[in-house]
Structures are given as C-alpha cells and as structure tokens.
MARGU-932656 format. One record per residue: residue in three letters; x, y, z of N, C-alpha, C in turn. Coordinates in steps of 0.001 Angstrom, whole numbers, padded with zeros to 6 digits, always signed. Layout:
alaXYZXYZXYZ ...
//
This chain:
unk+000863-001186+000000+000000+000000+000000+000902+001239+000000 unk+000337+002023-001085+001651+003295-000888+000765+004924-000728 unk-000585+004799-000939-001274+005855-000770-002480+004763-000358 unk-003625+006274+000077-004835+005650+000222-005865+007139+000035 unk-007303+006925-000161-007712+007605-000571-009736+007453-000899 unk-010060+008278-000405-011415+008053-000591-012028+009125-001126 unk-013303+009047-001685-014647+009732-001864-015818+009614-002008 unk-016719+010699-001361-017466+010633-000635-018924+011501-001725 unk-020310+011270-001460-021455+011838-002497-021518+010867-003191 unk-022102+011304-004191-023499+010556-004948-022301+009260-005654 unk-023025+008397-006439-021904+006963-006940-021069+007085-007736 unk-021889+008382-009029-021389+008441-010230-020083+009519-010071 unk-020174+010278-009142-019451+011619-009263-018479+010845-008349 unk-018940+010195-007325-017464+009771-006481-016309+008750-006921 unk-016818+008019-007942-016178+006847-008848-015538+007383-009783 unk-016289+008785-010702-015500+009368-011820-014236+010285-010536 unk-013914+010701-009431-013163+011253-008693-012053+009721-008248 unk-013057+008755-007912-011939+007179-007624-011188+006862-008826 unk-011636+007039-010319-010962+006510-011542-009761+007395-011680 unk-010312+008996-011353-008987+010058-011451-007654+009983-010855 unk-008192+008752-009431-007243+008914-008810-006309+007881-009316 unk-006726+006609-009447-006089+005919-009843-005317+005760-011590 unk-006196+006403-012411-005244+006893-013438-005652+008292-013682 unk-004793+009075-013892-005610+011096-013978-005643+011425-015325 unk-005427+010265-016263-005905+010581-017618-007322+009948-018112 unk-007914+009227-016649-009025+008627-017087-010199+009213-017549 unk-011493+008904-018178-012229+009882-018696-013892+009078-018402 unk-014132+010359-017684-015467+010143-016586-016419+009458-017344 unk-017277+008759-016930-018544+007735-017306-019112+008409-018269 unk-019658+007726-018670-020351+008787-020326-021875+009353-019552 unk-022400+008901-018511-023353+009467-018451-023777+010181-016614 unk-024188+011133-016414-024236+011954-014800-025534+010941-014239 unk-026316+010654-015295-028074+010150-014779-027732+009388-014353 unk-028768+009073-012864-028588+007897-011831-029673+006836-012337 unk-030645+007570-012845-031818+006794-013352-031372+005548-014904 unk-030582+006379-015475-030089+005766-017375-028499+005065-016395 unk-028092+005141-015443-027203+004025-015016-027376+002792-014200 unk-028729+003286-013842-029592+002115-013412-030089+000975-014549 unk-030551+001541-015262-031114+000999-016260-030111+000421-016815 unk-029100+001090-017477-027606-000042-018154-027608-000986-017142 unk-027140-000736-016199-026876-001564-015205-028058-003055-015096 unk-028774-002576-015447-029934-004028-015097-029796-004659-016708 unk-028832-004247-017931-029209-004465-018861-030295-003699-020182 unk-030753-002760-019723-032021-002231-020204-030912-001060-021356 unk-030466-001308-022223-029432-000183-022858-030733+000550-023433 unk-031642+000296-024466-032913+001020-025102-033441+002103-024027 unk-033420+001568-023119-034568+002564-021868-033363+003650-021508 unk-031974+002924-020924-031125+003676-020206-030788+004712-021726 unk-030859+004777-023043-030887+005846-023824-032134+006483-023896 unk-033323+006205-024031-034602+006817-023498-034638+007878-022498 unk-033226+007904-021121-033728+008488-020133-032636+009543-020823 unk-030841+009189-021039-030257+009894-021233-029960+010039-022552 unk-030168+010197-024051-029478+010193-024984-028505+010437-025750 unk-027663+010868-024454-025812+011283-025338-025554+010207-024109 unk-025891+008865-023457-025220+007689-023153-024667+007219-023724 unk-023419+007239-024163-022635+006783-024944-022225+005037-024926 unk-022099+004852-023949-021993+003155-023506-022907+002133-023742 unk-024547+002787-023416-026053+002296-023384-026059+002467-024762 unk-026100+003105-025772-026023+002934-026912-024960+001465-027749 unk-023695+001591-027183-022811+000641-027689-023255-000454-027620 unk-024007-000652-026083-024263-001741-025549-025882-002376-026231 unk-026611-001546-026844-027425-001749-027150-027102-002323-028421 unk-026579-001848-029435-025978-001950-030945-025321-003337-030351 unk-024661-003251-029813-023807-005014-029751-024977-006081-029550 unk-026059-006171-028690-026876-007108-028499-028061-007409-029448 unk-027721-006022-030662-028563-006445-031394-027817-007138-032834 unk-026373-007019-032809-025487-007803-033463-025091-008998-033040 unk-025568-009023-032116-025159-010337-031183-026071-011639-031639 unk-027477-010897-031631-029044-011214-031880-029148-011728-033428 unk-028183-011273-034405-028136-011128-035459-028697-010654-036156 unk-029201-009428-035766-029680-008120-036517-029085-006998-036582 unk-028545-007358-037830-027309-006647-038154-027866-004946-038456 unk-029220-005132-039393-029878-003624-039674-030133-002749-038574 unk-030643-003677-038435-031110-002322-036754-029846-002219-035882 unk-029024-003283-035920-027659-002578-035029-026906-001131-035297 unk-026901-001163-037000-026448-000409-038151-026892+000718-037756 unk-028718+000757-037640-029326+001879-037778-029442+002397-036420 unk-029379+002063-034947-028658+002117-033997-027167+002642-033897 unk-026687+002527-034482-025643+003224-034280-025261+004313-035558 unk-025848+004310-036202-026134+005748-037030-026876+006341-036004 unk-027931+006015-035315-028660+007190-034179-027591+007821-033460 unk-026883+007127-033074-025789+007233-031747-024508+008198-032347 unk-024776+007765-033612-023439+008845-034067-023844+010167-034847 unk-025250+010147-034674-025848+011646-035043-025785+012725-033988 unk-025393+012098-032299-025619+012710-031735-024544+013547-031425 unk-024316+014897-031407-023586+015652-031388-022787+015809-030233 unk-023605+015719-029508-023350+015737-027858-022833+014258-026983 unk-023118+013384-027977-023120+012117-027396-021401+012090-026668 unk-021982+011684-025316-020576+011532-024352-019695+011049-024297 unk-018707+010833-024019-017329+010011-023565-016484+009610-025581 unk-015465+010432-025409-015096+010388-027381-014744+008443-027300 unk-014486+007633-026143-013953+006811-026577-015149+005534-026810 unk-016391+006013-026017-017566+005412-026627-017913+005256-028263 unk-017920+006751-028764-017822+007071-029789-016945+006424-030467 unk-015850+006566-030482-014953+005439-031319-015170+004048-031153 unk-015840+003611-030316-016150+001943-029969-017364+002029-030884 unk-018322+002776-030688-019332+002603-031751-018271+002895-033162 unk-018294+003296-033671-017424+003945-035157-016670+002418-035459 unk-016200+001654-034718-015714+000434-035034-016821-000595-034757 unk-017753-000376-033903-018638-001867-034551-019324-001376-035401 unk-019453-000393-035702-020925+000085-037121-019694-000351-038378 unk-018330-000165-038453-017591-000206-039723-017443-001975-039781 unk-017417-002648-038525-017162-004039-038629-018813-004537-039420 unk-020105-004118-038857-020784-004631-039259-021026-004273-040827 unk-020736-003552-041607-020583-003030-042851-019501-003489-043946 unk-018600-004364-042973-017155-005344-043540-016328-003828-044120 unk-016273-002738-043377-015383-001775-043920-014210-001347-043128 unk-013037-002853-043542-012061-002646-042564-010749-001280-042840 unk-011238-000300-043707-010511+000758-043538-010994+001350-042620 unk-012327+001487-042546-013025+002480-041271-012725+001321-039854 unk-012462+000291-039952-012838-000225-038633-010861+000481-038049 unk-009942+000250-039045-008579+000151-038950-008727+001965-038246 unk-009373+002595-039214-009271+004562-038555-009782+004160-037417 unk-011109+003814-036773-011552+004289-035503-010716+003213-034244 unk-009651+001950-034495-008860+001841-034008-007987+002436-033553 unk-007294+003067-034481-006404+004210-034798-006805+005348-033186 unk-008216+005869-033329-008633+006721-032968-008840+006601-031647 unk-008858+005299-031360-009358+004806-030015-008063+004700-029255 unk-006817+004127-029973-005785+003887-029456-005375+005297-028783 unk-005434+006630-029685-004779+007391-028977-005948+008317-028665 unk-006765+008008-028189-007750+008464-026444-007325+007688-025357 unk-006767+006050-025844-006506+005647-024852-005386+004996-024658 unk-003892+005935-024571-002314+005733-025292-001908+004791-023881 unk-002467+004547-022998-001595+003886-022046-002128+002428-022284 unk-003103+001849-023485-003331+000605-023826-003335-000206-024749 unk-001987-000784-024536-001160-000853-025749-001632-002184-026399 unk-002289-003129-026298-003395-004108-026374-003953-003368-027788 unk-004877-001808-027693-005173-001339-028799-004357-001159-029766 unk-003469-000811-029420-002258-000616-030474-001596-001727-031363 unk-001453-002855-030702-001566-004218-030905-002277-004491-032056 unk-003594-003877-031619-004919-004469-032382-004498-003428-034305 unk-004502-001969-033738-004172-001561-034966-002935-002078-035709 unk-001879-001898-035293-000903-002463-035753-001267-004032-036785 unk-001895-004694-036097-002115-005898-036799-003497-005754-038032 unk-003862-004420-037821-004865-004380-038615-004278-003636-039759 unk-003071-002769-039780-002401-002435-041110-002081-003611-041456 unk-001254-004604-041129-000768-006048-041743-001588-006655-042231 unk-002780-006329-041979-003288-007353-042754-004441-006178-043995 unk-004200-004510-043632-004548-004285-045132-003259-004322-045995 unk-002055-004473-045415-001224-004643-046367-000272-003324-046272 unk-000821-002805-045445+000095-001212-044962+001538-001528-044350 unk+002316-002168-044579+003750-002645-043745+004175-001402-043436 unk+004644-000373-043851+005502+000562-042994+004572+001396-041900 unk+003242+001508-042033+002561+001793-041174+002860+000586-039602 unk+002438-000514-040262+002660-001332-038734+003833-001261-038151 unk+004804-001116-039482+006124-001484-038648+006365+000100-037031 unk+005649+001166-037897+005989+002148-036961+005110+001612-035740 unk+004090+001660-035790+002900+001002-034470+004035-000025-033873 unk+004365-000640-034398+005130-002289-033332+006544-001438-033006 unk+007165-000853-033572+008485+000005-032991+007946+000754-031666 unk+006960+001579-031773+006140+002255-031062+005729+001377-029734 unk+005528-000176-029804+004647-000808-029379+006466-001466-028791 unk+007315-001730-029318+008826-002352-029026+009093-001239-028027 unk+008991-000033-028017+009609+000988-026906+009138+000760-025793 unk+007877+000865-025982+006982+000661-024450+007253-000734-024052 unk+007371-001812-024265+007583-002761-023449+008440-004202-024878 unk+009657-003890-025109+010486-005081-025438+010735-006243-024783 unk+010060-006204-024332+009705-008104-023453+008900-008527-023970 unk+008007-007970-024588+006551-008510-025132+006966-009300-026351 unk+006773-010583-026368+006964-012170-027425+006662-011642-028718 unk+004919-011387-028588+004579-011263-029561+004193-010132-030744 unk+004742-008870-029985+005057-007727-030613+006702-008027-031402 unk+007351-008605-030622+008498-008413-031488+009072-009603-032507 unk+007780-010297-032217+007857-011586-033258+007097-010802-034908 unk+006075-010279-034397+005050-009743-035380+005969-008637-035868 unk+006984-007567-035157+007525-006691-035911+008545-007006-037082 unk+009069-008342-036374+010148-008849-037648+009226-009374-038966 unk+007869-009405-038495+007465-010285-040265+007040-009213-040853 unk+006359-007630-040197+006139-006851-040638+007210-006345-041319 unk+008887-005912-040530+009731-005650-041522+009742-006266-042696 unk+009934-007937-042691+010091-008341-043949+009179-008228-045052 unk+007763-008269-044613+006665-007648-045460+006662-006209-046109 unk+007604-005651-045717+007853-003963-045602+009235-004233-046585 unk+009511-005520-046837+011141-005219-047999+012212-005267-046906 unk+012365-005259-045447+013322-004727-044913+013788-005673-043950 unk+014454-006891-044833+015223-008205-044330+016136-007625-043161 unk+016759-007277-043500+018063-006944-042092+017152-006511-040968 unk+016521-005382-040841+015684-005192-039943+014961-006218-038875 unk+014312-006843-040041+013520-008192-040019+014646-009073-039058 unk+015679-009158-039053+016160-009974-038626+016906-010124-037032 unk+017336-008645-037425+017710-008049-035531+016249-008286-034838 unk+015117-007343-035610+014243-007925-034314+013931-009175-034085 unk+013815-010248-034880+013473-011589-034216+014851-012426-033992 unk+016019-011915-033911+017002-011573-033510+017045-011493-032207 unk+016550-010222-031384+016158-009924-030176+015010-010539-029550 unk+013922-011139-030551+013058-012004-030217+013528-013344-029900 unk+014435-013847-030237+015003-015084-030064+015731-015357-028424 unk+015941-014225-028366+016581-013987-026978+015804-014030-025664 unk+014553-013637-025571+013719-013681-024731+012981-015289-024193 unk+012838-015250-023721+012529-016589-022279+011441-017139-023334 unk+011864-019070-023604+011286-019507-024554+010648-019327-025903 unk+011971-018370-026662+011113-018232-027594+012315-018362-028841 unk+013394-019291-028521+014278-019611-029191+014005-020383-030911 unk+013592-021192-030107+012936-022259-031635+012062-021386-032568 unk+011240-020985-032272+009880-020006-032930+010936-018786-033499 unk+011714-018153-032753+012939-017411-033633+013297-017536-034660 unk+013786-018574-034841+014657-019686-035282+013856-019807-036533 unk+012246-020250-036458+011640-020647-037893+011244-019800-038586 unk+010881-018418-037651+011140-017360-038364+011638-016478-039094 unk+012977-016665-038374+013956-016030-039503+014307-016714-040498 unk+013884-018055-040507+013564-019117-041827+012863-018543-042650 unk+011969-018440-042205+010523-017985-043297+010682-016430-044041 unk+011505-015413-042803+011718-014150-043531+012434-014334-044522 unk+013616-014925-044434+014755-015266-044857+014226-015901-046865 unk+013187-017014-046345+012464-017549-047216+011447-016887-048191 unk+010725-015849-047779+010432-015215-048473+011156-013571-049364 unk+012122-013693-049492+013011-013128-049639+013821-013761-050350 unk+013742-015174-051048+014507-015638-051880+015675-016156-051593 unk+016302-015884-050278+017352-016590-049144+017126-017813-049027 unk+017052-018477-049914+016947-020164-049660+018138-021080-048527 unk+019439-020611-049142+019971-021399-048342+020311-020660-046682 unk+019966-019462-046398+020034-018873-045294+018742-019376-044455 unk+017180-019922-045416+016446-020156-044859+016517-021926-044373 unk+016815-022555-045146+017194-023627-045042+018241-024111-043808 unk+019350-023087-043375+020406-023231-042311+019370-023009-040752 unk+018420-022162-040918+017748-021311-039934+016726-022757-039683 unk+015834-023441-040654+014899-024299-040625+015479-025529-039580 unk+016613-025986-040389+017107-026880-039502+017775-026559-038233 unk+018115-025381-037940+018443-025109-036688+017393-025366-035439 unk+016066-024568-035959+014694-024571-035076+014646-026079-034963 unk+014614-027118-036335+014409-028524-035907+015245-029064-034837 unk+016472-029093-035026+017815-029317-033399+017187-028765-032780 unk+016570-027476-032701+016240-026988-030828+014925-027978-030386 unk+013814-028202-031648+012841-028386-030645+012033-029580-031878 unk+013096-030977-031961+012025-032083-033042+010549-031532-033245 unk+009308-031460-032368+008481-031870-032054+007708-030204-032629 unk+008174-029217-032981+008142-027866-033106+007577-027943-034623 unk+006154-027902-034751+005407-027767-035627+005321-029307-036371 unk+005352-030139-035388+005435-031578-035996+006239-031886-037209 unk+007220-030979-037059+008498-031159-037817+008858-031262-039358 unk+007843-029522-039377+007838-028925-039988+008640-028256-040578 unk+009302-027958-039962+010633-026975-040209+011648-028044-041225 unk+011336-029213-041327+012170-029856-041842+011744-029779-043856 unk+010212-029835-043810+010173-029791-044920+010178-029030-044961 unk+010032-027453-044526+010371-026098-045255+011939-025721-045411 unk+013003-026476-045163+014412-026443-045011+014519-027344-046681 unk+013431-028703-046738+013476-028856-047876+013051-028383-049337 unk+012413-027542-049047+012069-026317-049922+012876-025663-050114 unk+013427-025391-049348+014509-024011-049464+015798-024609-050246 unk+016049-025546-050122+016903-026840-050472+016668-026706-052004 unk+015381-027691-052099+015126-027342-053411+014924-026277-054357 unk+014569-024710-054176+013751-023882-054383+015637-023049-054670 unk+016756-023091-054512+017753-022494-054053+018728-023959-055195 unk+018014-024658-056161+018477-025177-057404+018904-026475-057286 unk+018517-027089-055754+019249-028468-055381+018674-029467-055027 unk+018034-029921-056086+016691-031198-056021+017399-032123-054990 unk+018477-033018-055663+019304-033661-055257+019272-033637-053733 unk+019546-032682-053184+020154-032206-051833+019036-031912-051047 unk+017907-032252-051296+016489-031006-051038+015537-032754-050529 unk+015738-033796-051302+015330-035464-050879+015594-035943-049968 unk+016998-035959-049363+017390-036169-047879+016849-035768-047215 unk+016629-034587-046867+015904-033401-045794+014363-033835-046130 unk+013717-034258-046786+012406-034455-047357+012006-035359-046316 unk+012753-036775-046414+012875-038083-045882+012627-038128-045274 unk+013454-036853-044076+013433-037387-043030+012266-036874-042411 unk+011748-035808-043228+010629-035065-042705+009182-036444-042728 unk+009598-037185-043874+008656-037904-043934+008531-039554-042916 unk+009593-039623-042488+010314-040331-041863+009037-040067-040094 unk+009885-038717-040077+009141-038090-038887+007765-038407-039000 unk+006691-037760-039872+005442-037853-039811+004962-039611-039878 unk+005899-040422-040142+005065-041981-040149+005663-042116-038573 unk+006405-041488-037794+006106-042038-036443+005434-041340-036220 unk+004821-040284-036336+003673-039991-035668+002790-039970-036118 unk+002342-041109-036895+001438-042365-037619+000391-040911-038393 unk+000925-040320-039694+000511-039500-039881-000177-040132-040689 unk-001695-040028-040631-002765-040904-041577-002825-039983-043061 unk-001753-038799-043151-001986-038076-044742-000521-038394-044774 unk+000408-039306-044670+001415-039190-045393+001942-039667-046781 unk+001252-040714-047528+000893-040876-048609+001108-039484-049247 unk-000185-038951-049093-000560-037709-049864+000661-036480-049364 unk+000541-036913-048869+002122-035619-048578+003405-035928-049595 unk+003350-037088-049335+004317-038113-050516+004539-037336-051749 unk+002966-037507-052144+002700-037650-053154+002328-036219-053956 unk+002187-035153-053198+002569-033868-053175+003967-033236-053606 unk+005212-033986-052762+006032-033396-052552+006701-034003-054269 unk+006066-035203-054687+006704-035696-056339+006133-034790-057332 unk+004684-034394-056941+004251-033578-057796+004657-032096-058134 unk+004977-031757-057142+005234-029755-056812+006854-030081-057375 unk+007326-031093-057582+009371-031261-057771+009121-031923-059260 unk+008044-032105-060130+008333-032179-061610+007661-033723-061625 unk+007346-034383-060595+007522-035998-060896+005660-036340-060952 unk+004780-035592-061990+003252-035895-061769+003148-037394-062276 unk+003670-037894-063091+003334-039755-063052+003506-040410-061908 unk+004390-040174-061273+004925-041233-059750+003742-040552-058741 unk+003459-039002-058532+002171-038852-058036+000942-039693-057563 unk+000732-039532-059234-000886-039872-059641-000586-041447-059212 unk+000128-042177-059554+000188-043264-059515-000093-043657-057961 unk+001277-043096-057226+000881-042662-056030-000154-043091-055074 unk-000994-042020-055603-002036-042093-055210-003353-043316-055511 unk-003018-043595-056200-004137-044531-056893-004226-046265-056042 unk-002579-046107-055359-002473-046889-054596-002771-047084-052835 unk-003430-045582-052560-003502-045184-051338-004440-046039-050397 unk-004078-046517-048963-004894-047248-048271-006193-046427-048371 unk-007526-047152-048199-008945-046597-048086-009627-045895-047528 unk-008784-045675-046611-009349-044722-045647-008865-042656-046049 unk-007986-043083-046726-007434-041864-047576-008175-041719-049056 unk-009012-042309-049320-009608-042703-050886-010313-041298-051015 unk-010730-040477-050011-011627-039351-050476-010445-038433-050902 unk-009682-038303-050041-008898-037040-050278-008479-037634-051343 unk-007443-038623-052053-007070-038939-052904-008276-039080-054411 unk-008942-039146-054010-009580-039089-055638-009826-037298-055829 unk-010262-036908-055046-010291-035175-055107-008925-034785-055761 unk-007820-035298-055380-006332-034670-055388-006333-035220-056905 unk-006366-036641-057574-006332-036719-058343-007446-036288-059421 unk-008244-035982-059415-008999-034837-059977-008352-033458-060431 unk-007666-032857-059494-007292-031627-059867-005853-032038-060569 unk-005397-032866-060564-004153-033289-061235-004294-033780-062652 unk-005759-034341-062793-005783-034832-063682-006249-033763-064580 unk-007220-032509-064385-007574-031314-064924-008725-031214-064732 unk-009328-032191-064608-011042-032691-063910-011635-031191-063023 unk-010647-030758-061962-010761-029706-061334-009629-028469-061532 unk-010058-027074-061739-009034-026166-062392-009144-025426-060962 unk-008039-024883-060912-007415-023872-059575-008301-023023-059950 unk-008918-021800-059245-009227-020872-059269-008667-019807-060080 unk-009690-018982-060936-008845-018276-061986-009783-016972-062295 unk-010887-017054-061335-011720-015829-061849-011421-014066-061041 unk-010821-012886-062242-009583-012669-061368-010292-011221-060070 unk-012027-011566-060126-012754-010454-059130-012840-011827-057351 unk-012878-012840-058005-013328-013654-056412-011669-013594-056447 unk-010599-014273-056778-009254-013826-056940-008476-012726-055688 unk-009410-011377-056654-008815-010076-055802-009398-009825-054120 unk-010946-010749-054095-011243-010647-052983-010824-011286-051976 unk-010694-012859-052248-009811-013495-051797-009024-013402-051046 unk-008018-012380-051842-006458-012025-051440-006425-010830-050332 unk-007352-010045-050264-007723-009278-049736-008514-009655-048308 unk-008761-010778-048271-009361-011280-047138-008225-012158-046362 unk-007063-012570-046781-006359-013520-046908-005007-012944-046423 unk-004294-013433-044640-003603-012570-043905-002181-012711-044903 unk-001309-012061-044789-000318-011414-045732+000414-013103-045216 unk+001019-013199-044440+001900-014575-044181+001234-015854-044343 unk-000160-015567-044843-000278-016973-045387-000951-017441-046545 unk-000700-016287-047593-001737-015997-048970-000831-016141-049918 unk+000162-016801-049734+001285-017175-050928+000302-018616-052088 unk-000532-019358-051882-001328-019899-052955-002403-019083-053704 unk-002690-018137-052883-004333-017130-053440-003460-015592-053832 unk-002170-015251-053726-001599-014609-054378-000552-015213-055552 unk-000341-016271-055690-000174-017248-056525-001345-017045-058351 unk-002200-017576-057443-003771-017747-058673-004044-016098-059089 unk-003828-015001-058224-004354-014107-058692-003450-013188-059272 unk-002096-013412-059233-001053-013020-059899-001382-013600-061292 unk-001747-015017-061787-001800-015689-062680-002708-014836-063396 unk-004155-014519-062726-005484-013814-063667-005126-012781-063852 unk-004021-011512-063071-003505-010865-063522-003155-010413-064805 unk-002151-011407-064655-000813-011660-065839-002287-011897-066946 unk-002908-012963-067102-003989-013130-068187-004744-011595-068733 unk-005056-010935-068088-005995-009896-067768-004845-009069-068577 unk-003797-009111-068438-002635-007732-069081-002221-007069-068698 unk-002094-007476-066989-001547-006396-066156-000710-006964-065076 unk+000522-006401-066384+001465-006783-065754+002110-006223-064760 unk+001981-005119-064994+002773-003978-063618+001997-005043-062163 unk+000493-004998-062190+000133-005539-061005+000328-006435-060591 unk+000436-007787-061548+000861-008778-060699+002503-009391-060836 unk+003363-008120-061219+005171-008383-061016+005177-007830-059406 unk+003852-007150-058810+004240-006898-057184+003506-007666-056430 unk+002806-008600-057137+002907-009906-056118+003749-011044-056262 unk+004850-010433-057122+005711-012286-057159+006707-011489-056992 unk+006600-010643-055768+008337-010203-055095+008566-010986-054305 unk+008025-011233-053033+008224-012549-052306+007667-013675-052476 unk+008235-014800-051763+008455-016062-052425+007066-016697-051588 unk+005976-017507-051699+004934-018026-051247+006105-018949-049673 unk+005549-019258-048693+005588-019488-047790+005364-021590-047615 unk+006294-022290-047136+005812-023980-047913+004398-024022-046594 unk+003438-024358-047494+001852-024713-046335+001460-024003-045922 unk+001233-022706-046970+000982-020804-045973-000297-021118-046171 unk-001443-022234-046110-002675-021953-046202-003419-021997-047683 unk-004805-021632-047637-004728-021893-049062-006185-023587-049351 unk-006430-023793-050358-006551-025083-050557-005819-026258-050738 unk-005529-027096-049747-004318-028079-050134-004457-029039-051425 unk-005493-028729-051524-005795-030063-053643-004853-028745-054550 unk-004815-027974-053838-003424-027244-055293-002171-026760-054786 unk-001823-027196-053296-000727-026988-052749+000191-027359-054192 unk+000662-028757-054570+001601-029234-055326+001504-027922-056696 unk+000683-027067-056730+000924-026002-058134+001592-024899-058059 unk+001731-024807-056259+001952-023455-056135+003423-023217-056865 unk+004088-023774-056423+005301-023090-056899+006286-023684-058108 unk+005493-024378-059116+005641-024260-060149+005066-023346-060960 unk+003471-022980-060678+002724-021994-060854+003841-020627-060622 unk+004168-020510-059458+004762-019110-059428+006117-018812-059607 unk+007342-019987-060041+008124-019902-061299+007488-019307-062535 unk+007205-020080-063288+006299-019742-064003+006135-018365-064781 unk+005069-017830-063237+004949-016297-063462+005583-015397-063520 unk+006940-015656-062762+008226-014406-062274+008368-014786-063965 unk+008981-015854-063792+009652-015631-065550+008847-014872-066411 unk+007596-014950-066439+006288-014405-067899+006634-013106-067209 unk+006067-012894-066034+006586-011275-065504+007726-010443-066194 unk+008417-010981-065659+009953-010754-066271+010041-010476-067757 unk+009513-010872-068496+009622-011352-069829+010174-012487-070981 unk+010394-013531-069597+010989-014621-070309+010208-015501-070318 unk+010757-016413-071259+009982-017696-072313+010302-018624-071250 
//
C-alpha cells in the first residue's frame, strides 16, 4: 500500500473522482443520470438511452446485443442514431461505436481509422495498439505497422509477440536486415528460441534466401524435433530445393517424412505424393495415389482430380482479388499465386510483377488439392513477368 484515498457523495461523481485517482488521464462515465445508469446496469441499454441520450456506452451496448441477436440492420441503424448525436458523451464510446458500425458493414478501412482513434484516447493501452498495428498487416500497410510495433517495441520489449510480429512486418515492408535483428532480439527472450529460429527461416524464405532459410529451418528442428510436428524440416526442404538443389532437397524431405510416419501420420501418402508432384515428378504422383490405403480414398480421388484437370485452380480474377484481400499477408502465398496468374492473363502486368516479389511461404494456407501447383505456378509467373519464355 503506498497511498490511500477516498470519496465521498453521490456513486457516479465519487467513482468518476476514484478513476482520477487511480489513473488522472481517465475519462469520466459517459453518463451523470442515476436513473439511465440504473437501467444499463440491469441491462435495459434502449430505456437507459430513453432516459439519457448522449449515453454513450447504453447505446454501444445496445448496438452489440442487437449484433449479437443477429440483426445486423437495426444494429447499423442504432448506431447511425448514436453517431448523429452531437453531444453524445465520452469520445472513446464514440470510437467503440465507429468500429462496430464499420465491422458490421465489412469496412475494414473504417474499422482500422476508428482503431487508430481509439488507441490514442486511450495511449496507455497498448493491447489497442496491438490491435491496430495488426490491422495495417493485414490491409497490407507494412511501414505503417512497422511504426505502431516500434512504437509498441519501446513501451515494453519483453513482449513475445510484438516483437515476433515486428520482424514479419519488416520483412513484409522489404526490410530483411531489420527483419532480422528484431526476431534476432526475439530469439533472446525466455522460450522463444525455436519459434525465432523458424522465423527467420521464413523471412529469410520469403526473400529468396533459400539457403540462409534452409540453415535457420534446420536449426529450429535441433532446438525443438516436435516444433510444428516437424515442420521446419520440410520447409528447409524447400529451401533446399527452391535455391536449385533437387538432389540435396530429398534427404531433408525423408526425413521429414520419416518423422510424420512415427507420428502415424494418416496423410502421409498424400504428402508423398505432393512433394513428387510440386518437384516435376506428376506420373509417380498420380500413380501414387491410386495406390492409397482406403481410408485416404476421399482425399485422394479429389487430389487426383485436380491433377488430372477434372478440377481447375481458381482463376476468376474479381473472387481472386477478394480473396487475397481477405487472406492474412503470411499466409496468402497460394491465393496470391492464382491471382497473380489472372492478372498476368488480364494484361496487367505492372500488377501482378508486385505480387511475385516474395516467395509463397511452404503450407501458408490456401486449398491443399493445389498446394503441389503453387510453386511451379509461381516460377512460371516471375519468368512471364519478367519477360521470359
């Protein structure tokens, strides 16, 4: 105990004087009425705006339960009431409404501003900041986040997952070295060696650093076998391969595959049979497959379907753009793949030579019946990009 402190009168006025004390940037209840805090209080948000109507909270609270309810219109039109009001209290209410009316509308530029807006009414909670930060990454704003997570690295560099997220933002941002001190410094912090480790794989990896990603992959595997069910091994074999060394890229494969039959992986067949297909070998595939125990027979006739042409990857280039756009930046290397492709078809080339700067990610998500295309698919394209035959 290092102070102490009381006050005394009515609930609302002595609590907005208790919040001051304990933080003095805090910002008083949105509403003075004892009657419209009664009413929130029992639940009643409709009535408790009835008594007071610049309640800023009773409004929020009302709009959420009717999104909750799944009535999305009247939440909508609820909080258009609430934001007509001029007077309406407390600015950070206001920004809480301004972000569920933009969420319910799917308008994540407006939801990303009134984040923005909320964060700095309320700069000592860095949780919000968090939230924005991760909400440029995923419109695709990298030097914006990277400043938010630097911002977010000052105030507290202990934090795992700010400075894990700032290194992928650098590399998403073009800015490998960067990228690398911080998860660099992320590596250093209390259990978070291995996860370092596959990271600077993957930056490394998307960036065309094959054999830097490949040294990094197998490192994370030595620290921790069991670390993404040993995973890191086939993305070391990617990098292997992907960096001109088929040859050298099968060993490392093996053993990855090696790994997954002790841990009686009921898709390893098809993983098999993936990894012949995506490396040039579609007869040993298909064949492959055709031999697969029965209990694998669904996935395998689907897989051989799309191999056989029966089923075509996605190519239409408006579901494409939406897609990609819905689709978080570290794991849209197959759906920026396909829509680079409708691109390139479409004649626009400027647009899709800036999605085949970095390299797709091995298992970034995606549909796995066209995993084995991706990255022949996006050879492929760099070259047509480029202008070569």
């Amino acid at each position: 105990m290092t102070a102490t402190a009381a006050a005394d009168g009515e609930l609302l006025a002595a609590m907005n004087r208790v919040a001051k004390i304990l933080e003095p940037t805090a910002h008083p209840f949105s509403t003075s009425n004892a009657e419209a805090l009664a009413a929130w209080g029992r639940g009643e948000d409709e009535r408790a705006v009835s008594i007071d109507p610049d309640f800023g909270a009773a409004w929020l609270g009302w709009m959420q339960k009717l999104a909750a309810d799944g009535n999305a219109s009247r939440a909508t039109e609820v909080a258009a009431e609430a934001l007509g009001r001029t007077e309406l209290r407390s600015p950070v209410d206001r920004a809480q409404i301004e972000i569920a009316a933009a969420a319910l509308r799917h308008d994540t530029d407006a939801q990303l501003k009134g984040l923005l807006d909320l964060s700095r009414l309320e700069p000592a909670d860095t949780t919000l900041l968090e939230g924005v930060a991760a909400g440029e990454v995923a419109a695709r704003r990298f030097p914006d986040a990277v400043a938010h997570y630097r911002t977010l690295e000052r105030l507290d560099p202990t934090n795992a997952g700010v400075m894990n997220s700032l290194g992928y933002a650098e590399a998403l941002a073009g800015n490998l070295d960067a990228a690398r001190r911080a998860l660099e410094a992320y590596g250093k912090l209390p259990d978070q060696k291995t996860n370092s480790l596959d990271s600077l794989g993957e930056v490394s990896f998307m960036h065309g650093r094959f054999a830097e990603a490949e040294k990094y992959f197998l490192q994370a595997h030595q620290a921790d076998p069991k670390f993404l069910g040993g995973g890191d091994l086939m993305k070391a074999a990617h990098a292997r391969w992907l960096s001109g060394d088929l040859q050298g890229a099968q060993p490392i494969m093996q053993r990855y595959f090696e790994f997954r039959s002790n841990q009686h992986d009921p898709f390893l067949e098809w993983r098999e049979a993936v990894w012949q297909y995506e490396t040039g070998h579609a007869d040993a595939a298909i064949e492959k497959l055709q031999n697969v125990p029965q209990n694998e027979a669904g996935l395998s006739e689907k897989q051989l379907a799309v191999w056989r042409g029966a089923v075509a990857p996605p190519s239409d280039l408006q579901a494409l753009k939406q897609a990609f756009d819905r689709t978080a930046p570290h794991a849209d290397g197959e759906v920026r793949t396909f829509y680079a492709a409708a691109l390139l078809a479409a004649g626009q080339k400027d647009e899709a030579r800036k999605l085949l700067t970095l390299w797709p990610l091995p298992g970034s998500g995606g549909d796995s019946l066209f995993q084995a295309m991706v990255y022949p698919k996006f050879i492929e394209l760099r070259r047509a990009a480029e202008g070569h035959q």
